[in-house]
C-alpha positions in Angstrom: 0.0 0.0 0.0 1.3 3.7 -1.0 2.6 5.6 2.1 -0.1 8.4 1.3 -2.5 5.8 1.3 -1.9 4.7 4.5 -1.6 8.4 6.1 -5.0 8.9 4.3 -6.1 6.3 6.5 -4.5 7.0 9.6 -5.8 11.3 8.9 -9.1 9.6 8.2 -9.2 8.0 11.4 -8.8 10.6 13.3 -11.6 12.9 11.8 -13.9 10.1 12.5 -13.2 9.4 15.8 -13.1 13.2 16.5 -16.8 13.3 14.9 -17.6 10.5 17.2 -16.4 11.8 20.5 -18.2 15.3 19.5 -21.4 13.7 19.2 -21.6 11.8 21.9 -20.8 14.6 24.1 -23.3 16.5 22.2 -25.8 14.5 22.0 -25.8 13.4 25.8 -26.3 17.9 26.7 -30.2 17.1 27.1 -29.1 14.3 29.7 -26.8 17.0 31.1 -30.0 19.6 31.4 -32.1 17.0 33.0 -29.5 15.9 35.1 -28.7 19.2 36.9 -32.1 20.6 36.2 -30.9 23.5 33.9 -33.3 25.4 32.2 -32.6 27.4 28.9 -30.4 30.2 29.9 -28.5 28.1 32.2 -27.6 25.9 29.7 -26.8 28.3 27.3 -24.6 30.1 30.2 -22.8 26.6 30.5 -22.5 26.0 26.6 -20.6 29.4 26.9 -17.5 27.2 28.2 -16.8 25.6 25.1 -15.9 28.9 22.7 -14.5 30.6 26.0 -11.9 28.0 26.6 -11.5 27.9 22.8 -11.0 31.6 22.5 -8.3 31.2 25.9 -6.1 28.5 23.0 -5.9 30.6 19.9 -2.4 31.8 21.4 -1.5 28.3 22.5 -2.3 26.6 19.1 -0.7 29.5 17.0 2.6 29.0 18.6 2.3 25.0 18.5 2.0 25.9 14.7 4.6 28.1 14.2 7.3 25.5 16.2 6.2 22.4 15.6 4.9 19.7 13.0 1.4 18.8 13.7 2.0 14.8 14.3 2.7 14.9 18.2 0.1 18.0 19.0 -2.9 15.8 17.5 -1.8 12.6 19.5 -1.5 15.0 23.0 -4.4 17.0 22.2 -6.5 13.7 21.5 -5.2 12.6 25.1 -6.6 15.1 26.6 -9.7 15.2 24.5 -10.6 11.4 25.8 -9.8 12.5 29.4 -11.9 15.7 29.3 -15.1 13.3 27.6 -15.0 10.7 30.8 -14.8 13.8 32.8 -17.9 14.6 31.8 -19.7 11.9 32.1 -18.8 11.6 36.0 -19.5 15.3 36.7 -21.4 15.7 39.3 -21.4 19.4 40.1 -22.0 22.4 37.6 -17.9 23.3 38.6 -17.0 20.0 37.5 -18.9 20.4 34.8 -17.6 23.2 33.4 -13.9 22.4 34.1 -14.5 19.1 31.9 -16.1 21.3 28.9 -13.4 23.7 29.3 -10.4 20.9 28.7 -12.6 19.5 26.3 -12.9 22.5 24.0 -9.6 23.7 24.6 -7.8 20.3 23.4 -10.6 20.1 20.2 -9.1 23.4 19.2 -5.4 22.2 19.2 -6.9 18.5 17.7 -8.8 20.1 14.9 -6.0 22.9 13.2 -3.4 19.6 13.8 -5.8 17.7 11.6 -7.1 19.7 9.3 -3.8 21.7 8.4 -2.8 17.4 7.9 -5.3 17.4 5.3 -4.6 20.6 3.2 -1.1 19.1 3.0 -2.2 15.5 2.1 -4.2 16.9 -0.2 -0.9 18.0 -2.2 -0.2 14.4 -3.1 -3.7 13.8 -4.7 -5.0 15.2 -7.8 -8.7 15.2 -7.2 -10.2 17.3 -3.7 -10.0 15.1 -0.6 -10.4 17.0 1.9 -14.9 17.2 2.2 -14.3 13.6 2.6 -12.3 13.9 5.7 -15.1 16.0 6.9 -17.4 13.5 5.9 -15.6 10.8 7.9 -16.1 13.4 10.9 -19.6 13.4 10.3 -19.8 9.8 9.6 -17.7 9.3 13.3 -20.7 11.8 14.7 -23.6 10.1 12.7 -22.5 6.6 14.4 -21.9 8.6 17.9 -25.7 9.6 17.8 -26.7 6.3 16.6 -25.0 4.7 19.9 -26.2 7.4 22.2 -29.5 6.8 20.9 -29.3 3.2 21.7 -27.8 4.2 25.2 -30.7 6.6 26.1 -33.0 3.2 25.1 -31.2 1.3 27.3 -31.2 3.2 29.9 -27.4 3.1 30.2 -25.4 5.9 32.4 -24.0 8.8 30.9 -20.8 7.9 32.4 -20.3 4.3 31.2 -21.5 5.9 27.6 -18.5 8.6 27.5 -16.1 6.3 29.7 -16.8 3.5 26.8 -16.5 5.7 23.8 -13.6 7.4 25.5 -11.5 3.9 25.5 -12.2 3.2 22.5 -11.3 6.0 21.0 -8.4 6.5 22.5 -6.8 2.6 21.4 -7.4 3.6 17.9 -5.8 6.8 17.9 -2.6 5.4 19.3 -2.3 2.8 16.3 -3.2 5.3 13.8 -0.6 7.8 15.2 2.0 5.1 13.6 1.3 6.6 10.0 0.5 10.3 10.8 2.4 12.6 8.5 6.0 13.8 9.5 7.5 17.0 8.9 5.4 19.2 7.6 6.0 22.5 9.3 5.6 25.3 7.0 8.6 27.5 7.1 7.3 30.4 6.0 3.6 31.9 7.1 3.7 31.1 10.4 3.4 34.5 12.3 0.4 35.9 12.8 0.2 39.2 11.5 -1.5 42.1 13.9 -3.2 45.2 12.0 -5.2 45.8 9.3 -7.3 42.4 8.4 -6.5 40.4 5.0 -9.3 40.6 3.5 -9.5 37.2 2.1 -8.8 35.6 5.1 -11.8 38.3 6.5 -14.0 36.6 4.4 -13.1 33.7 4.8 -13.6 33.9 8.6 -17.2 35.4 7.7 -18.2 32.4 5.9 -17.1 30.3 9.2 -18.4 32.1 11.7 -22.3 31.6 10.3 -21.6 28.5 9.5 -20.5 27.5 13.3 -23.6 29.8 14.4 -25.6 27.0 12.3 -23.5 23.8 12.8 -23.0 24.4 16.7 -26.3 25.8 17.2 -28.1 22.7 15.5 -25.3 20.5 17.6 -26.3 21.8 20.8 -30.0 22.3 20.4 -31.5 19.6 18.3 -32.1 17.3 20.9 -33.4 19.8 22.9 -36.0 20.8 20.3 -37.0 17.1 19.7 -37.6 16.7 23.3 -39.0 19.7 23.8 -40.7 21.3 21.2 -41.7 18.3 19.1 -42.2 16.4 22.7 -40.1 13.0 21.1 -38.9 10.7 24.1 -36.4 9.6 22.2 -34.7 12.9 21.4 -31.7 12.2 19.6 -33.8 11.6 16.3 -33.3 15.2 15.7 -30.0 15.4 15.9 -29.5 11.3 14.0 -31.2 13.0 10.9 -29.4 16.3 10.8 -26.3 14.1 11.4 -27.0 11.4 8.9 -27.9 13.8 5.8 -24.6 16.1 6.9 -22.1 12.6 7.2 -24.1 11.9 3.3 -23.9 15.2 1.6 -20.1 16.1 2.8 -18.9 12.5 0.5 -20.1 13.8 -2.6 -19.4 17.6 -1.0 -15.9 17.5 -3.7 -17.9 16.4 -6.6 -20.7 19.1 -5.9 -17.6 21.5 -6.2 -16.1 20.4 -9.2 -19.4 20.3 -10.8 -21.2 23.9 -9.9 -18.1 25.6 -8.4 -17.4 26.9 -5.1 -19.9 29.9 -5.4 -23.0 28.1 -6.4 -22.4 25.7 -3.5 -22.5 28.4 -0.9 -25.7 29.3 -2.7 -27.5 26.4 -2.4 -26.5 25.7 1.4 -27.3 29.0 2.0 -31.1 27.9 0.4 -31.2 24.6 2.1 -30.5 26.0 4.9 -33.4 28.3 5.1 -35.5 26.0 3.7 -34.8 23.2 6.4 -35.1 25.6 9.5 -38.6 26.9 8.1 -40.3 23.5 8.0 -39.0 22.3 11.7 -40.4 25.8 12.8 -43.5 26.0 10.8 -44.7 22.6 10.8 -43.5 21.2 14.4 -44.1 17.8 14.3 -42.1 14.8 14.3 -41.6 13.7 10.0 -41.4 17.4 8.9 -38.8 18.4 11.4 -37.1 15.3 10.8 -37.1 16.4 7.2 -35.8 20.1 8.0 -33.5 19.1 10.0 -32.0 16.7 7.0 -32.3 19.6 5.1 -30.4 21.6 6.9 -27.5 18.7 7.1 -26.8 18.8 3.9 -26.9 22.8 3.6 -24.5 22.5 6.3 -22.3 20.1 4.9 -20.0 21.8 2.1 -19.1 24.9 4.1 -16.4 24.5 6.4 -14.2 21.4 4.3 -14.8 24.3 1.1 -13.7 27.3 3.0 -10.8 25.1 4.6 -9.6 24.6 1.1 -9.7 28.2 0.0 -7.8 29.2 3.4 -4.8 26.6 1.7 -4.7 28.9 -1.5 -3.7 31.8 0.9 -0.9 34.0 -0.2 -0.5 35.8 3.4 -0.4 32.6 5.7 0.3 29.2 5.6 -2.1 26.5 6.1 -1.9 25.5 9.4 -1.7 29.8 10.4 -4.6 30.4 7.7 -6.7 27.6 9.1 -6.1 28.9 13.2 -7.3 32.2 12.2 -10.6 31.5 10.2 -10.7 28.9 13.0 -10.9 31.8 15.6 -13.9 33.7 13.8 -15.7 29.4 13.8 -15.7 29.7 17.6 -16.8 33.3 17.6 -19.3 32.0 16.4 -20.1 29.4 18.7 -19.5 31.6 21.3 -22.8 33.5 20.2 -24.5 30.7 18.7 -25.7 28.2 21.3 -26.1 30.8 24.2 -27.9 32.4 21.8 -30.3 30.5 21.0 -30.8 29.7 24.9 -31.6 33.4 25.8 -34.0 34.1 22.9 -35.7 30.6 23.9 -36.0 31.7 27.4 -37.5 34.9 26.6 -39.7 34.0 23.4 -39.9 30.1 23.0 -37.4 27.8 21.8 -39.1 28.1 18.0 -38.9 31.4 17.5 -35.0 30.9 18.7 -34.3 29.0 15.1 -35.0 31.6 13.1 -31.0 33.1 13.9 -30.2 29.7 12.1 -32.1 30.9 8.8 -30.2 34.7 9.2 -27.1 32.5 9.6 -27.7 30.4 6.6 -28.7 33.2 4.2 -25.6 35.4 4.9 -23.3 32.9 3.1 -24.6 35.0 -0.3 -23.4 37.7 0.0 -20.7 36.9 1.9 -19.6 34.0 -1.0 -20.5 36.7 -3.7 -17.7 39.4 -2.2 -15.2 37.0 -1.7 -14.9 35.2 -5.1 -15.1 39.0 -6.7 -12.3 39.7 -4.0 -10.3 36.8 -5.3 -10.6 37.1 -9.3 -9.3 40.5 -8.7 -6.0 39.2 -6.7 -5.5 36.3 -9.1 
């Protein structure tokens, strides 16, 4: 087997079990609000931990970058990141709690600019795009995290067996894939971040991100919520297993969509989908048309961030793995708002009227798309 076949494995297995460690944390946050009898805005001021302690590594990851090759962060980070998840399946205070979030989010940060700057330079070796299905794998990983959470809320099983279970396991196969990680692939030039005015591509680039996390993180920490809530399904997770499923679906053929419309009219169409997919769930609350909207909305979803990842590679300012930290900082702005977000305006007007910031969200990658492909044929 080619070497870049088996690190194409090895990358691959790490975006999946990333996916899958994501999910079942996520998917578990209705558990979480029962458990410590949270209501919305509590939740949403406990969600706030995740972008916060995000925010707190954009230093930390920067200067991991600009020293070192992104092999041994990803295995260290992915330690942490499987320690953090059993954490929080034996918290049992709201400090706990949100010292377990906080290590989780911060070693996710460092995990996914190691992995993803992996990918833009695997992708050197291939001729055709590879990186959407990377993303794809991480969605796969998340669509297979749901569907065992959803079997674990059936069976009635603890949240801390669930995360200490999915925690091992994860952890065992990231230690035999570290054996064919990429080596050596600093950049050795575009590694300082740059203070003053911002480049504008990488501006919009971060634009295009930051709804797209307002939409992706929103729809991660809410769907289950909604099911349970608003569309009053015991078994919440079917929400979030649909959005998931269609996402894990739509982000395989995500390259080929690409190649076949271009980069512009992909953004388009999410941007539709998107809209589309939020107005059913909230207009028609019941359990098959939400199911559908939220599908919808999955594959809307699905092309943004492995697209814009790939136009952050093209950058003439930064390289890769700098590019990628930076539009990653404007992603986790907008999960900062996001998810609290939508838990104040629920609180205050009903968690319904909440999803309508997803549709805002979606609609904004129009414009946004439209300046920044005018901004690049003029700089090309």
């Amino acid at each position: 087997m080619d070497l870049k076949i088996k690190q194409r494995i090895s990358l691959s297995t790490y975006f999946f079990l990333t996916g899958l460690c994501f999910a079942t944390w996520a998917s578990r946050i209705p558990t979480i609000k029962t458990f410590f009898n949270f209501n919305e805005a509590e939740l949403g001021t406990i969600l706030l931990a995740m972008p916060i302690s995000s925010m707190i590594g954009l230093p930390i990851s920067g200067w991991i970058i600009s020293k070192f090759n992104s092999r041994k962060p990803i295995i260290i980070s992915f330690l942490f990141f499987s320690f953090s998840l059993i954490l929080i399946g034996y918290a049992t205070t709201p400090l706990v709690l949100i010292g377990a979030i906080c290590l989780f989010s911060f070693a996710m940060r460092i995990l996914n600019i190691a992995i993803n700057t992996q990918s833009i330079t695997l992708q050197k070796q291939f001729k055709k795009k590879i990186v959407s299905s990377f993303h794809g794998l991480w969605s796969t990983g998340g669509l297979i995290g749901v569907g065992f959470s959803t079997l674990m809320v059936k069976m009635n099983i603890s949240i801390s067996n669930h995360l200490l279970s999915i925690s091992l396991f994860s952890l065992i196969s990231a230690l035999i894939a570290f054996l064919y990680l990429i080596k050596g692939d600093k950049s050795i030039s575009g590694n300082k971040l740059i203070l003053g005015k911002p480049d504008t591509f990488i501006l919009y680039l971060g634009l295009l991100v930051f709804f797209a996390a307002l939409c992706e993180g929103g729809m991660f920490d809410w769907s289950g919520v909604y099911f349970k809530e608003v569309i009053n399904e015991e078994i919440f997770t079917y929400g979030y297993l649909s959005f998931m499923t269609c996402m894990a679906l739509s982000r395989f053929f995500s390259d080929k969509l690409m190649d076949t419309i271009g980069m512009q009219k992909t953004y388009v169409l999410s941007a539709i989908l998107i809209a589309l997919g939020i107005s059913t769930a909230v207009f028609f609350p019941s359990f098959w048309p939400a199911l559908f909207g939220f599908c919808l909305v999955g594959i809307g979803t699905a092309p943004i961030f492995p697209m814009t990842l790939i136009l952050a590679g093209t950058s003439k300012k930064y390289s890769p793995g700098m590019a990628i930290s930076i539009i990653s900082t404007y992603a986790i702005v907008g999960m900062l708002i996001g998810p609290p977000l939508i838990g104040y305006l629920a609180h205050a007007f009903g968690l319904k009227q909440a999803f309508f910031v997803f549709i805002f969200a979606g609609l904004s990658f129009i414009p946004i798309s439209k300046l920044l492909f005018i901004y690049k044929r003029k700089t090309s």
